[in-house]
N, C-alpha and C positions, 0 to 999 in steps of 0.2 A: 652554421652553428648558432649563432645569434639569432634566427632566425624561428629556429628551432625551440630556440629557449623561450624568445616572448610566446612561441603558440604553447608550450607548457606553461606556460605563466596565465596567460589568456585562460586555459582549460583548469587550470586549479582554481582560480579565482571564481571562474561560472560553476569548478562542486563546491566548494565553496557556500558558496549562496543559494545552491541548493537546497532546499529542507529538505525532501525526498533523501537523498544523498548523505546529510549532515544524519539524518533519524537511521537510516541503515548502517552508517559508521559506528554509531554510538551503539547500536542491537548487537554489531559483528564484535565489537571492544569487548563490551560485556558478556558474550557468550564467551568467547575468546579466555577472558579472564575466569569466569566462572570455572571452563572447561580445565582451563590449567591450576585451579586453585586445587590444594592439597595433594599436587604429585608430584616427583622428587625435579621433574623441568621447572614446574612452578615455584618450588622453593627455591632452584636455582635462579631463576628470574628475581627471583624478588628481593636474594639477597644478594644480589649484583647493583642493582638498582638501589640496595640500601644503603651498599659502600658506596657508589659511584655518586650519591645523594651528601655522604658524611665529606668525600674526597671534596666537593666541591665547595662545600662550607669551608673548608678547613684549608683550603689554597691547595690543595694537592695537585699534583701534576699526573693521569693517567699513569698505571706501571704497564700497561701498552706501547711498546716503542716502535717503533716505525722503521726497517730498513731500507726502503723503497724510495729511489731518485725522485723529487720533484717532479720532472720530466714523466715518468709512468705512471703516479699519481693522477695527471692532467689528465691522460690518455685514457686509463681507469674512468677518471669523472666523464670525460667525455665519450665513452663508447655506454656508460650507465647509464648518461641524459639519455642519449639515444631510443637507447631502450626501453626509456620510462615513458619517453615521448609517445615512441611507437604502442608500449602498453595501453597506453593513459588514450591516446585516439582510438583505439582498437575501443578500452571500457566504454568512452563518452559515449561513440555511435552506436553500439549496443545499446547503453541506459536511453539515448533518444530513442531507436529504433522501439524498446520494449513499451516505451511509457507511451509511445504516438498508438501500439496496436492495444495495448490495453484501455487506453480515451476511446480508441474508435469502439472497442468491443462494450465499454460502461456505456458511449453512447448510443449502438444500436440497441443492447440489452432494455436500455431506458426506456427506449421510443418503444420496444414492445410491449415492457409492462404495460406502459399509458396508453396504447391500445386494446390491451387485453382487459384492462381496469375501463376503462371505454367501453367500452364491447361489455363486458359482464353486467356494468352499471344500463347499457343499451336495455339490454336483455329483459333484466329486471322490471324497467320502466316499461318496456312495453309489452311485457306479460300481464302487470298488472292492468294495461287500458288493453288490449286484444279478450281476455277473461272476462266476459259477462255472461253469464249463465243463464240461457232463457226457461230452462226447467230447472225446478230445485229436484235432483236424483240423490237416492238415497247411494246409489254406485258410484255417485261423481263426490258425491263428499265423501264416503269412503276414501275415493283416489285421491283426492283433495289432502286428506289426514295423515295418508302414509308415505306423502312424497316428501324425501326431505326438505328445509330452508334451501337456497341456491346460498352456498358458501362466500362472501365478502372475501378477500385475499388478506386487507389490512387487517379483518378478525382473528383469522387463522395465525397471522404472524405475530400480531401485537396484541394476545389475549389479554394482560393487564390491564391495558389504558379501556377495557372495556367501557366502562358506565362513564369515561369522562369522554367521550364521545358524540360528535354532534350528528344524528341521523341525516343525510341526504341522500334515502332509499326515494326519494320523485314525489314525496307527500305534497308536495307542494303544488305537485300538476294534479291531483286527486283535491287538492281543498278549493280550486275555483271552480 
C-alpha cells in the first residue's frame, strides 16, 4: 500500500511539472466551467461553493454528517487510492505514449519539408545555370512568358512578411 502511494506521489508531482499537462488542465477547467455556466448544475455548483466558502469563514462545521465506522472509511480511502493509482498509470503511459509518437511524427514531417524546401531551392538554382539559350526564338520566349514563377513554399504560407524578406533565390552563384 505504501508502496503504491509514493508511485502516486512520484506521478502527480512529474504532471505536475508538466507544462503540457498543467496547459490541458487549465483548457479542460475552463471549458468545464464555461460549459456549466448558466445552467441550473451550474448554479447548483456554485452555490454550494458559495456556502461552503461563507461556512468556512465563519467556523462552521459541514451539515454533512458522516455515519460510517472509521474502519470502512480506511477501506473506502484505500480501495480509491487504488484506483486512482491504477487510473493515473494507465493516463501517464498513454500522455508518454501520445507525445513520444507525435515528436516522432513533428520530427519526420520536419526532415521532409527541409528536403522538399531543398529540393525546390535545388531545382531553382539549377534551372537557372542549365538555361542558356543558344538562339533567341520568338516560340521560346513565348514559352518563357507563360510559364508560371516555380512557387517558394515560405511565399505561399507567409504572404505578409513579403517585402521584408531577404531573397536567396542563388543570385549569388549568377553574380561571380
Amino acid at each position: 500500500m505504501e508502496s503504491q502511494l509514493l508511485y502516486l506521489k512520484a506521478a502527480c508531482t512529474e504532471l505536475r511539472r508538466s507544462r503540457l499537462f498543467n496547459k490541458s488542465h487549465v483548457a479542460v477547467l475552463k471549458t468545464g466551467n464555461h460549459i456549466s455556466d448558466g445552467t441550473f448544475r451550474g448554479d447548483i455548483i456554485r452555490s454550494e461553493g458559495i456556502r461552503a466558502a461563507r461556512a468556512r469563514d465563519q467556523g462552521r462545521v459541514s451539515s454533512i454528517k458522516s455515519n460510517d465506522p472509521p474502519e470502512d472509511q480506511s477501506q473506502d480511502a484505500e480501495s480509491i487510492i487504488e484506483v486512482l493509482v491504477y487510473s493515473l498509470n494507465g493516463t501517464v503511459s498513454k500522455l508518454g505514449r501520445a507525445l513520444k509518437e507525435s515528436g516522432d511524427f513533428l520530427n519526420s514531417e520536419m526532415k521532409n519539408v527541409d528536403v522538399e524546401i531543398g529540393m525546390h531551392r535545388g531545382e531553382k538554382c539549377s534551372d537557372k545555370k542549365k538555361y542558356t539559350p543558344k538562339k533567341e526564338n520568338v516560340a521560346s520566349k513565348t514559352l518563357e512568358s507563360t510559364n508560371p514563377p516555380s512557387l517558394d513554399l515560405r511565399q505561399v504560407l507567409f504572404p505578409a512578411i513579403k517585402d521584408r524578406r531577404i531573397d536567396d533565390s542563388c543570385s549569388d552563384d549568377d553574380a561571380s
